[in-house]
C-alpha positions in Angstrom: -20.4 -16.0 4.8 -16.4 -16.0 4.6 -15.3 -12.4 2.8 -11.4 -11.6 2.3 -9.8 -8.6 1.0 -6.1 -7.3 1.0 -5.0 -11.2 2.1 -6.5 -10.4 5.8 -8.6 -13.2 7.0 -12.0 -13.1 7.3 -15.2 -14.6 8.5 -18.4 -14.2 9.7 -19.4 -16.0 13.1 -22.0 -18.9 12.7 -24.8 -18.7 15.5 -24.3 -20.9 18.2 -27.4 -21.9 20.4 -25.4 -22.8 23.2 -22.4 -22.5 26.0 -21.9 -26.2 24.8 -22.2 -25.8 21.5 -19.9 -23.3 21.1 -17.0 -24.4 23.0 -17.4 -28.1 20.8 -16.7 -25.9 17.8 -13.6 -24.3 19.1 -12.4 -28.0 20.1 -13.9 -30.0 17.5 -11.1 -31.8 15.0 -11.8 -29.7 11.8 -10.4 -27.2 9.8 -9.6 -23.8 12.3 -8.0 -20.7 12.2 -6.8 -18.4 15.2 -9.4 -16.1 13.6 -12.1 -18.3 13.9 -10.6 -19.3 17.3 -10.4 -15.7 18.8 -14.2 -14.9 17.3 -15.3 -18.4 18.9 -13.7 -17.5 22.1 -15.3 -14.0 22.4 -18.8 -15.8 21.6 -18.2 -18.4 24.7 -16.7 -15.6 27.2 -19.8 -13.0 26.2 -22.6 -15.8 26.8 -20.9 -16.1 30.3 -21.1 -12.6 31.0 -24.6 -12.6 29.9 -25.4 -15.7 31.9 -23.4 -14.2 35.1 -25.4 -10.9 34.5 -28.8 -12.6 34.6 -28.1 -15.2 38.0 -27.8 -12.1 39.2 -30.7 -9.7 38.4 -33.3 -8.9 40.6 -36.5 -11.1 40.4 -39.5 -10.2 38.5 -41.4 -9.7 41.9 -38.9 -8.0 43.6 -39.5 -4.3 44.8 -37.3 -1.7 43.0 -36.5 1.5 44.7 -36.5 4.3 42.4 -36.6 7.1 44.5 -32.7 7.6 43.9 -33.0 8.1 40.3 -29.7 5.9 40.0 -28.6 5.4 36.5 -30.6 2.8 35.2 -30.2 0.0 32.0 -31.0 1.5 28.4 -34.4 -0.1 28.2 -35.5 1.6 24.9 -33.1 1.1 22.9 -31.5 -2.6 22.6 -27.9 -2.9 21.3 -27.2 -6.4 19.5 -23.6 -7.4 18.7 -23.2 -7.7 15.2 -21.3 -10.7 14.0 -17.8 -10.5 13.9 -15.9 -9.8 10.4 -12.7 -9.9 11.4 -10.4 -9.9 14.4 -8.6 -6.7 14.0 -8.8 -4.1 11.0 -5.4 -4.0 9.1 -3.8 -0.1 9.1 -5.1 0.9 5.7 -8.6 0.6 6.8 -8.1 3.7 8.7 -7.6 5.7 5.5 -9.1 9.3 5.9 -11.0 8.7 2.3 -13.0 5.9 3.1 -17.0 7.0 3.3 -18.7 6.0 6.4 -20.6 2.6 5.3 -16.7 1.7 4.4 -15.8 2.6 8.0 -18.8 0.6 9.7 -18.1 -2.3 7.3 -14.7 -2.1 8.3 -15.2 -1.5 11.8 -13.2 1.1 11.7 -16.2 3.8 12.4 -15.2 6.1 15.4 -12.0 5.4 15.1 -10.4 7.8 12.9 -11.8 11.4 12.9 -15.2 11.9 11.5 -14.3 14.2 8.1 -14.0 12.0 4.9 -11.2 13.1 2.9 -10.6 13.9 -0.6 -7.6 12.3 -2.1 -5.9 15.7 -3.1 -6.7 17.2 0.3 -5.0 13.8 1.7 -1.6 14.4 0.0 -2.0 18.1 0.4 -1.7 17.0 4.0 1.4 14.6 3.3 3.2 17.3 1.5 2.8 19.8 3.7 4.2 17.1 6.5 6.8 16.3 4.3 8.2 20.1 4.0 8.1 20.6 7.4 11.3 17.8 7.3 14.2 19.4 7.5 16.8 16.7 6.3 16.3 14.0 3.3 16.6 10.9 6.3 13.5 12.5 8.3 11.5 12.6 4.7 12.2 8.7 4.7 11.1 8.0 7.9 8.2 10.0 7.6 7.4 8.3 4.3 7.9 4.7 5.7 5.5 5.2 8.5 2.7 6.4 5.7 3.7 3.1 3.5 3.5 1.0 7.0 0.4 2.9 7.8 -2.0 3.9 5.0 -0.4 1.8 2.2 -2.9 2.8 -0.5 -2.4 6.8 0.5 1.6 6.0 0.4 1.0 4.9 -3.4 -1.4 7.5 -4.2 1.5 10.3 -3.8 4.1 8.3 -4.8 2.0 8.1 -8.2 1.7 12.1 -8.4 5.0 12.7 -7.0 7.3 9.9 -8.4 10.2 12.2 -9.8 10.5 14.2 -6.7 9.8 11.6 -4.1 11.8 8.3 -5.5 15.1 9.9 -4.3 13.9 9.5 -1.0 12.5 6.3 -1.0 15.5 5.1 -3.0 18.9 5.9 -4.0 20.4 8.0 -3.0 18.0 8.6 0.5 18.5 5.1 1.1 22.0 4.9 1.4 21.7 6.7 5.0 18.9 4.6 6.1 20.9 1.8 5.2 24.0 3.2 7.3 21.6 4.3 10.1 19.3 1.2 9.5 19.5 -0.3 13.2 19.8 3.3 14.5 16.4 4.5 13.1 14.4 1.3 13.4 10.9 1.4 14.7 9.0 -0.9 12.8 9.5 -4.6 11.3 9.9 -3.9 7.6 10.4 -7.6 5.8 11.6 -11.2 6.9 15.3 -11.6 8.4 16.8 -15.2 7.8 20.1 -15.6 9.8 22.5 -18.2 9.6 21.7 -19.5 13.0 18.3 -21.0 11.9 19.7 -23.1 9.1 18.0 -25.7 8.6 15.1 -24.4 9.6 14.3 -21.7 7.5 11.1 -23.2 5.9 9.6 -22.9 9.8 10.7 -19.1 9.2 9.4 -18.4 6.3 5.6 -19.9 7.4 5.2 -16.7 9.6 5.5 -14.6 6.8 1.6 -13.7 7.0 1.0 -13.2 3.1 0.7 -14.4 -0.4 3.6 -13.3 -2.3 4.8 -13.0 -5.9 8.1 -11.5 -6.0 10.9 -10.9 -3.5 14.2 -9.2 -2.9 17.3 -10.8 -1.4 20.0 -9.3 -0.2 23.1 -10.3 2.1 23.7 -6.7 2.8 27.4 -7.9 2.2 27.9 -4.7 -0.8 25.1 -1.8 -0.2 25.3 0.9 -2.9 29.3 1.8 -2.6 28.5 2.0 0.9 30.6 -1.5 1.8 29.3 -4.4 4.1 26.2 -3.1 6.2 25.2 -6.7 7.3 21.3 -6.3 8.4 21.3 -2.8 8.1 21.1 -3.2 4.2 17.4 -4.3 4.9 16.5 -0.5 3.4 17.6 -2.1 -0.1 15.0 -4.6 -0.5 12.4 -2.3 1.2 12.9 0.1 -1.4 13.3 -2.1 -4.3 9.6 -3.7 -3.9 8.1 -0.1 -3.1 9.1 0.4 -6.6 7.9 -2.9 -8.1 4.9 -1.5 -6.7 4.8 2.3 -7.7 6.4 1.7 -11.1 4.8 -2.3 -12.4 1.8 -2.0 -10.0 2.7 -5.6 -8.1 0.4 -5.4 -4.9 2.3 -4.3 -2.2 0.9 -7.5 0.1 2.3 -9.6 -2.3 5.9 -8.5 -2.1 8.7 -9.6 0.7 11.3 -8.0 1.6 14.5 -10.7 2.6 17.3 -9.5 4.4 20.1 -12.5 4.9 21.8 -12.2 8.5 25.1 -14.1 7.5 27.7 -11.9 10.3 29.3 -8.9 9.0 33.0 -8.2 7.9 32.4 -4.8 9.1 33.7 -4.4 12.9 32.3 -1.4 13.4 28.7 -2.5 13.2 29.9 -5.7 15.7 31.4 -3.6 18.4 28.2 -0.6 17.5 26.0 -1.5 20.7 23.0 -0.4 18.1 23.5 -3.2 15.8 20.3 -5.1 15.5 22.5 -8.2 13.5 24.4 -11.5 14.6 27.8 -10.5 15.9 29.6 -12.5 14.6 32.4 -12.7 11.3 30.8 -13.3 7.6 29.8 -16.6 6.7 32.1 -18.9 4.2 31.6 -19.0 0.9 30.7 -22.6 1.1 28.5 -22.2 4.0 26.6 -19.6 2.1 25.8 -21.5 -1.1 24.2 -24.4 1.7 22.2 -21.5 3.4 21.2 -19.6 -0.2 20.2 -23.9 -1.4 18.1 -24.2 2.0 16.4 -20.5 1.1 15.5 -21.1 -2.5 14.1 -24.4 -1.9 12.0 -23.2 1.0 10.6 -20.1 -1.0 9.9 -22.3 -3.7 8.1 -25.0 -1.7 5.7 -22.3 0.2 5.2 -20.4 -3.0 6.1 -22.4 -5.9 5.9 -19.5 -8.5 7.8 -17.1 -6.7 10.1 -14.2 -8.6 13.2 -14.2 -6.8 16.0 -10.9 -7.1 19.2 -11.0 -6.0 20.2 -7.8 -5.0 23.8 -6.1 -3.3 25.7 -9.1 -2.8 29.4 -8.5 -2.5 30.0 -11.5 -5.0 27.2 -11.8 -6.8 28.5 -13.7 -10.1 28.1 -17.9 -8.0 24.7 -17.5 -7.2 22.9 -15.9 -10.6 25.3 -19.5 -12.3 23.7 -21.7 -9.6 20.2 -20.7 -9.6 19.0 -19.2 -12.7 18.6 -22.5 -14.5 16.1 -23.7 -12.0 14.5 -20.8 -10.4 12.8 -18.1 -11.5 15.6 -15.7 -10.3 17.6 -12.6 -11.4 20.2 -10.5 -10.6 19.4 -6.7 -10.5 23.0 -5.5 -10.4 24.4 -7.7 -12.9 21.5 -7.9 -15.6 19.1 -5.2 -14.2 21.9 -2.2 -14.2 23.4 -3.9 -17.8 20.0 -3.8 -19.0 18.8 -0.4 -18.2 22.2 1.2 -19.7 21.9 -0.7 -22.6 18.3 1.1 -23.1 20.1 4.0 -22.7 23.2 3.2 -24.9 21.3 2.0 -27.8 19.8 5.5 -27.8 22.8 7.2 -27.1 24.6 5.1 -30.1 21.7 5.9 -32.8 22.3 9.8 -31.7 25.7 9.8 -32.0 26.1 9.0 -35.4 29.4 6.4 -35.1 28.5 2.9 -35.9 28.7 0.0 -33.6 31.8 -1.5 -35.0 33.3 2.1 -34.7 32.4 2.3 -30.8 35.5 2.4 -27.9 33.7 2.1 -25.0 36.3 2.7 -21.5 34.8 1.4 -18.9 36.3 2.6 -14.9 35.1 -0.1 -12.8 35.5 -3.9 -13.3 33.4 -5.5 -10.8 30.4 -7.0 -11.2 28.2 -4.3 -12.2 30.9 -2.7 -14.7 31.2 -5.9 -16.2 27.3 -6.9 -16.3 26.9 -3.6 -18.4 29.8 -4.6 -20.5 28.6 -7.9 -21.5 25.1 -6.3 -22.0 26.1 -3.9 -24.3 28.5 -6.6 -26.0 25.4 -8.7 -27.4 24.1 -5.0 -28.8 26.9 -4.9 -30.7 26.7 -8.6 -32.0 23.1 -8.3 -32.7 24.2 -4.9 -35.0 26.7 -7.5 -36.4 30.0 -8.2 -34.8 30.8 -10.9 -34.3 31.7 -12.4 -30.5 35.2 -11.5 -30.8 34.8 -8.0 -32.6 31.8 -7.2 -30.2 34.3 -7.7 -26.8 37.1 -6.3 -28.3 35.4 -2.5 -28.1 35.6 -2.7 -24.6 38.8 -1.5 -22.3 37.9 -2.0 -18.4 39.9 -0.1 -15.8 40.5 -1.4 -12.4 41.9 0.0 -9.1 45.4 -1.2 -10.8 45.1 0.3 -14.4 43.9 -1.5 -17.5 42.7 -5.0 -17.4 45.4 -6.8 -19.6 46.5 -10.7 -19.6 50.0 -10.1 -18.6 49.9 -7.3 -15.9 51.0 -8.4 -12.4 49.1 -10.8 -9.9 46.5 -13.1 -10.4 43.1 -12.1 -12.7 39.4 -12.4 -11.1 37.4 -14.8 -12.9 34.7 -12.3 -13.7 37.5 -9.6 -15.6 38.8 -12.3 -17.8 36.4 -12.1 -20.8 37.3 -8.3 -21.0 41.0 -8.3 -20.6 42.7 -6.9 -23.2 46.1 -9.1 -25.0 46.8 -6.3 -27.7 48.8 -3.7 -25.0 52.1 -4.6 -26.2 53.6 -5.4 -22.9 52.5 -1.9 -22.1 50.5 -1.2 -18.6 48.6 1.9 -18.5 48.0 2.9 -14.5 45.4 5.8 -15.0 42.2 6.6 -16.3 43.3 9.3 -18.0 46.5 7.2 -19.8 44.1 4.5 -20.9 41.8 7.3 -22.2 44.8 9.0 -24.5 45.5 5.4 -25.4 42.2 4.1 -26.4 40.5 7.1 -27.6 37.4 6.4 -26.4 34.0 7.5 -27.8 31.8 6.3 -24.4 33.2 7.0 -21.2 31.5 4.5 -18.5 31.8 5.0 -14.9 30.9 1.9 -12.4 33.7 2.6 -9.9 32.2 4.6 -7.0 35.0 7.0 -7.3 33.5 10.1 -7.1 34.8 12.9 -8.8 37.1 10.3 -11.1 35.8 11.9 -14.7 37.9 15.2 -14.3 37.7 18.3 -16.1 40.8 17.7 -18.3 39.8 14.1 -19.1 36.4 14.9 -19.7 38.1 18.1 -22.2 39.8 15.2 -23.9 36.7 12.8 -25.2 35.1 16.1 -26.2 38.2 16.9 -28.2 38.0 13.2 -29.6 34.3 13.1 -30.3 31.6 15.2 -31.8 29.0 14.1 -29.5 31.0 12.0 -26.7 29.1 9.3 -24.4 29.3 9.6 -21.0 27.9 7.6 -18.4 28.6 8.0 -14.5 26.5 5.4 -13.2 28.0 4.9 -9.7 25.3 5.2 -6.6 24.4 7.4 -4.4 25.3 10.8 -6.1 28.0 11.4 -3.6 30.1 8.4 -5.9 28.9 9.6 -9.3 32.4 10.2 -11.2 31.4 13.3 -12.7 28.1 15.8 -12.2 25.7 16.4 -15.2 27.0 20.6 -14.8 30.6 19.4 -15.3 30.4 17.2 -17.9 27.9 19.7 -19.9 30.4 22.6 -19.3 33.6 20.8 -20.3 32.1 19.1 -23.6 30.8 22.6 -24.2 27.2 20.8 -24.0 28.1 18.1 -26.7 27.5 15.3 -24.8 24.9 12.4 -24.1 24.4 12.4 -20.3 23.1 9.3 -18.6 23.9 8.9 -14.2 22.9 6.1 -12.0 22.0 9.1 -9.5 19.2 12.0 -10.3 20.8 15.1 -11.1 18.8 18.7 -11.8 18.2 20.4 -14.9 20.9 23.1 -15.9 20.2 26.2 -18.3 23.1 25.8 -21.0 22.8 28.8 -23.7 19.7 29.7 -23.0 18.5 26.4 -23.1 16.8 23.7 -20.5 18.9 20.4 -20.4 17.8 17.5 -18.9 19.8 14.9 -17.8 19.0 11.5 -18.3 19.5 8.8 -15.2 19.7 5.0 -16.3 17.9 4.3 -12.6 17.2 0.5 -12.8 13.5 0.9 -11.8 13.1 1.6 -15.4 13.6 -2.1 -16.7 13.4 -4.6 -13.0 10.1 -3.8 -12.0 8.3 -5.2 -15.9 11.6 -7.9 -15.8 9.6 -9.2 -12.4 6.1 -8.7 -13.7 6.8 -10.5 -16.7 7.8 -13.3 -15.1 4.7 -13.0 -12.7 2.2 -13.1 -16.0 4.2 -15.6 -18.0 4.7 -17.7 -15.4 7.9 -17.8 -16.3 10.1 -20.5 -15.0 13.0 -18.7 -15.2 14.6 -15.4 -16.5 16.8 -15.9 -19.2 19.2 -13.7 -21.1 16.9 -12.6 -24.1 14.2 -11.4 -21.3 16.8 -9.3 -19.6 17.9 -8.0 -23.2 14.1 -7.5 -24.1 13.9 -5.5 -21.0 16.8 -3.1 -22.6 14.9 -3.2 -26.0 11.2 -1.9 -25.1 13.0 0.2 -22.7 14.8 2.1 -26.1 11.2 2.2 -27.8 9.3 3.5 -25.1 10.4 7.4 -25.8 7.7 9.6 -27.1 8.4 11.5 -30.3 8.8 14.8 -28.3 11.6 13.0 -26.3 13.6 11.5 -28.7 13.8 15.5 -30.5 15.2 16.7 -27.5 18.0 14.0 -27.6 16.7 12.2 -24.6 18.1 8.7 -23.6 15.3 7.7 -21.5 11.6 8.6 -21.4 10.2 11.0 -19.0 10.3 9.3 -15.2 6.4 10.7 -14.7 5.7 8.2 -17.7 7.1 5.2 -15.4 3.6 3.3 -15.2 3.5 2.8 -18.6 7.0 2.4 -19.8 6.9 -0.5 -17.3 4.1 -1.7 -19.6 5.8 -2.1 -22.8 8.8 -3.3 -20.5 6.7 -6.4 -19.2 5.3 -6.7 -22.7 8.9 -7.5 -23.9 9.4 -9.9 -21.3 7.1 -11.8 -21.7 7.3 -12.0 -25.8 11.0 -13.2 -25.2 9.7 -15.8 -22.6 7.4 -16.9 -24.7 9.5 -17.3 -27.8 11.6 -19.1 -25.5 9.3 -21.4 -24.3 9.6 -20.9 -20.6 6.4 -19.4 -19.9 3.4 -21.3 -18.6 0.9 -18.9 -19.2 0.1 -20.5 -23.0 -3.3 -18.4 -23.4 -0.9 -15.3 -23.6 0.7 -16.3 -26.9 -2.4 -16.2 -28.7 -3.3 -12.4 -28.1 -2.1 -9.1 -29.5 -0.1 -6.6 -28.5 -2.2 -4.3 -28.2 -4.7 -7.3 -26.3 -1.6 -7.8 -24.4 -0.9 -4.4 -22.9 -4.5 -4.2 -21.5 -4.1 -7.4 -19.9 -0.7 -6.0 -18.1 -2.6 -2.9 -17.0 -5.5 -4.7 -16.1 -3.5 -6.7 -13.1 -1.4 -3.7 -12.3 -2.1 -3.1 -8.3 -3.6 1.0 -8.7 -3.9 2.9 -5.4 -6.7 5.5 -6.7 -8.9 2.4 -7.5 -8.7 0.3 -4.5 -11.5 2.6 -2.5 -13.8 1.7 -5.8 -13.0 -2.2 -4.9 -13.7 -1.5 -1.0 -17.3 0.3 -2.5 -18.1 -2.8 -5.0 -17.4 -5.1 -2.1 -19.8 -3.9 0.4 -22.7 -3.5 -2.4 -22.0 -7.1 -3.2 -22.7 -7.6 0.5 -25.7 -5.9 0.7 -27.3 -7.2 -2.5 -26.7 -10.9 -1.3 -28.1 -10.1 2.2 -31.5 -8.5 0.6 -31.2 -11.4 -2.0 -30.3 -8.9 -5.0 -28.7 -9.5 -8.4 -27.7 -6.6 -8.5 -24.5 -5.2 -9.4 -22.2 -3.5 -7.5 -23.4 0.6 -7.3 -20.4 1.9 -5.6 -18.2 3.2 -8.1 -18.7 0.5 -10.7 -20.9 2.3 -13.1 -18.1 5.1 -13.5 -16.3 5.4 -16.9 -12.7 4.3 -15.7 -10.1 5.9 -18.4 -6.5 5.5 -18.5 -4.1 8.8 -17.1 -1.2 9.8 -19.0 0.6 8.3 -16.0 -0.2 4.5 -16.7 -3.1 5.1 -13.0 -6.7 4.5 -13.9 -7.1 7.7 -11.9 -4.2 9.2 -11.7 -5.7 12.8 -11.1 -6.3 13.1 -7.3 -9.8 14.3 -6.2 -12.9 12.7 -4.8 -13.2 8.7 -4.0 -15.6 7.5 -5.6 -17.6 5.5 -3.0 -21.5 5.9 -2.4 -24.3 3.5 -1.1 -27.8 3.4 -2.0 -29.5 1.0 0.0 
């Protein structure tokens, strides 16, 4: 009988008669595993032991002294090896929850201390670990070595804790683990591909031991605003699929984490004896594209329906053109961050009472992000009709040299030319604050990783201008953020609409709780990539980014949208990425890129329930571990029977998006 769960291999050991037998199966031409190998190898070593042990027993007829009393054989009581399940139990089969017929079935019984947890009393444990951390960088560690440990127990208080524990899983915790990444390591986290194993990289990517369905890429060449980190930015795409996980419910075995070893600009990390990367300058641009063209065909060829995301590479603009036609790729910080502030800014513009065409949007920072968000929020405006022209022309980008115009000194980059303005009059404004007097802006955007650059006085002035000003600091971690959510409340006398890229706390303004809304990207990539999964999309296009942004502005609750929010409630996560994915995969199929056809023939409301349904839920997966042993032991007795353990319960939906998202007692019981 060949079982499998949690993509470990699994088999049960044949009999075999003989020492001949036995060793004809391990050599026999065939299909063969190392599994079956190993298990096959331990049956041939213990029938020599047992053959050793009997040449050498006493005869039958041979006197045996007893008056000793040595310690002698357990006669009474035989012990028979049961046949071998597995080779080795993988680290979540030592969760404290699991009953004791999971532990036997696991083999896992005596391993772990005797007491069977609740779930609450496990994360009451967790916390109460996690407090006794002094410093946000220990927190991540901790937390790492629970998701590398007891991966189901990991999600289980991510799911109850996800406001207060996603800063330190992600931004802005991760910047410092990134920074300290070779420092701190202690355990392999995801797949490294360096630039000396091109044109081999298919071989490396075989030993990646797992199925998978999405992945995250980075070259670790632009981490956060935290520069070129090389393999130290391998924290990003750790992070990134811990919250496809916790927010879109994509099994954690199914994601992989890529970090691209292509040498480092940074000299620091080449002459740090820490550095766990290739010491040696960054790649060409040429001999990148051949690398990235070797790396997308290989993940394609061993999984052919793989999600790919691009994410922190310094210039990220030639890849997202090369690939997006022909894989099923993204890039998170071009059309991820555009997407998530335009959920926000088509909240913020329906609250603010100026119309579209009316709209001055300044934006400080004209790199790829800035202008991502730009062009995101330019086919809002079209599709409130403007036209192409009118739609760009509310936009004024600021660079490290002033205003983006046509005819200011030294050569333009590509990316800033569809922004750049040709109506300044020969003029060239230097500042942030003269473009602001000069425009008049009614948003204020900050991409720049200048923290601090949204200054009292200037944020005075677009209160002055504007009876409920936009403003948006969206530069990561919260150390860049170009204003706080207390500053820009107390010097637009609490007028304005608040959205950050970084968490910031609630303030008590008048006698009144405000609370600040964060445009965090795990709000539209994690249903963007499980969209793609269920459609079977093959590729992301432009309208399934911009559907992202869409559901994302519908998915407030009425009590929200009173209290002028721009994005839901963060505890709500699970099932905004629900009507997120929903969106994405309407726009794929109207499209026609999908491949899952039977999906274009069901409801919305059908829909939804099957996107929940495949949603990976950590308080469930004991249940499954319960179902699959009584499956076991009805088709050993030669039962129809159902599965007992946990399957007649009434599962209902929690408020957050988790079947059951309350914590208490696994549900696990045998009666056999």
């Amino acid at each position: 009988m060949s079982l499998s769960r949690f993509g470990r291999s699994t088999r049960a050991s044949a009999p075999q008669h003989t020492l001949k037998s036995a060793f004809l199966s391990v050599h026999s031409p065939g299909p063969s595993s190392r599994n079956r190998i190993a298990i096959q190898t331990r049956f041939v070593a213990t029938s020599i032991v047992n053959r050793a042990q009997h040449a050498m027993a006493p005869h039958a007829d041979s006197p045996v002294d007893t008056t000793n009393h040595l310690p002698a054989a357990n006669i009474k009581h035989a012990h028979h090896n049961p046949p071998s399940r597995h080779v080795h139990p993988a680290p979540s089969d030592f969760d404290t929850a699991n009953k004791v017929e999971a532990r036997k079935y696991l083999r896992t019984y005596g391993l772990s201390p005797p007491g069977v947890d609740s779930f609450e009393l496990q994360m009451k444990r967790c916390l109460g670990l996690l407090d006794l951390k002094k410093t946000p960088i220990e927190k991540y560690q901790y937390l790492s070595v629970l998701r590398n440990t007891n991966v189901n127990l990991f999600y289980r208080l991510l799911a109850n804790n996800v406001k207060e524990l996603t800063p330190l899983i992600y931004t802005p915790t991760v910047g410092e683990a990134c920074q300290r990444w070779s420092e701190i390591y202690t355990q392999p986290e995801g797949l490294y591909l360096s630039f000396s194993d091109k044109g081999n990289l298919a071989s490396v990517i075989q030993n990646w031991p797992h199925e998978v369905e999405i992945t995250v890429v980075t070259d670790g060449s632009r981490i956060l605003g935290l520069g070129d980190l090389g393999i130290n930015g391998m924290g990003i795409p750790v992070g990134k699929l811990s919250l496809y996980t916790a927010c879109a419910g994509i099994s954690p075995l199914r994601t992989l984490p890529i970090c691209l070893d292509l040498g480092t600009s940074n000299q620091e990390l080449i002459n740090d004896p820490l550095y766990l990367g290739s010491r040696r300058p960054k790649v060409t641009a040429d001999e990148e594209r051949e690398f990235l063209d070797e790396m997308m065909a290989a993940l394609t060829e061993r999984w052919p329906s793989i999600v790919i995301q691009y994410e922190d590479f310094k210039n990220p603009f030639p890849s997202l053109e090369r690939y997006q036609n022909t894989y099923t790729m993204f890039n998170d910080d071009i059309q991820g961050t555009g997407a998530v502030i335009l959920g926000g800014f088509i909240n913020a513009v329906k609250q603010s009472g100026v119309p579209a065409k009316d709209q001055r949007a300044v934006f400080l920072g004209a790199g790829s992000a800035g202008v991502g968000v730009a062009k995101q929020l330019t086919a809002f405006f079209m599709k409130e009709g403007l036209s192409e022209d009118e739609a760009r022309r509310c936009f004024w980008l600021v660079d490290s040299q002033g205003m983006v115009t046509n005819d200011r000194p030294g050569k333009l980059a590509e990316h800033k030319e569809y922004f750049s303005r040709d109506d300044n009059n020969g003029q060239q404004y230097k500042s942030l604050e003269e473009v602001v007097d000069y425009v008049k802006p009614t948003i204020l955007m900050g991409l720049s990783t200048i923290g601090g650059a949204f200054t009292p006085k200037i944020l005075e002035k677009m209160a002055a201008m504007n009876d409920k000003p936009v403003i948006f600091p969206l530069s990561n971690p919260s150390s860049k953020s170009e204003c706080t959510f207390e500053d820009a409340i107390k010097y637009t006398n609490g007028r304005c609409l608040f959205a950050s890229g970084s968490p910031f706390p609630t303030l008590n303004h008048n006698g009144k709780e405000l609370v600040p809304g964060q445009g965090n990207n795990m709000y539209v990539f994690p249903g963007i990539g499980l969209g793609a999964i269920l459609s079977k999309s093959v590729s992301v296009t432009q309208s399934m980014i911009y559907a992202s942004a869409e559901a994302l502005s519908t998915s407030l609750l009425p009590e929200e949208v009173s209290q002028n929010w721009l994005y839901p409630a963060i505890e709500r996560i699970r099932e905004v990425s629900v009507i997120v994915t929903r969106g994405v995969i309407r726009a794929a199929q109207a499209e026609r890129v999908d491949r899952e056809l039977a999906l274009r023939n069901v409801s919305d409301a059908e829909l939804d329930e099957y996107i929940r349904q495949r949603m990976y839920d950590p308080f469930r997966e004991n249940e499954k571990l319960a179902g699959e042993i009584n499956e076991l032991i009805g088709s050993v007795a030669g039962l129809n029977a159902k599965p007992e353990m946990g399957a007649a319960k009434e599962v209902k939906a929690n408020h957050n998006g988790f079947t059951n998202g309350v914590p208490g007692e696994p549900t696990q019981h045998v009666e056999a």
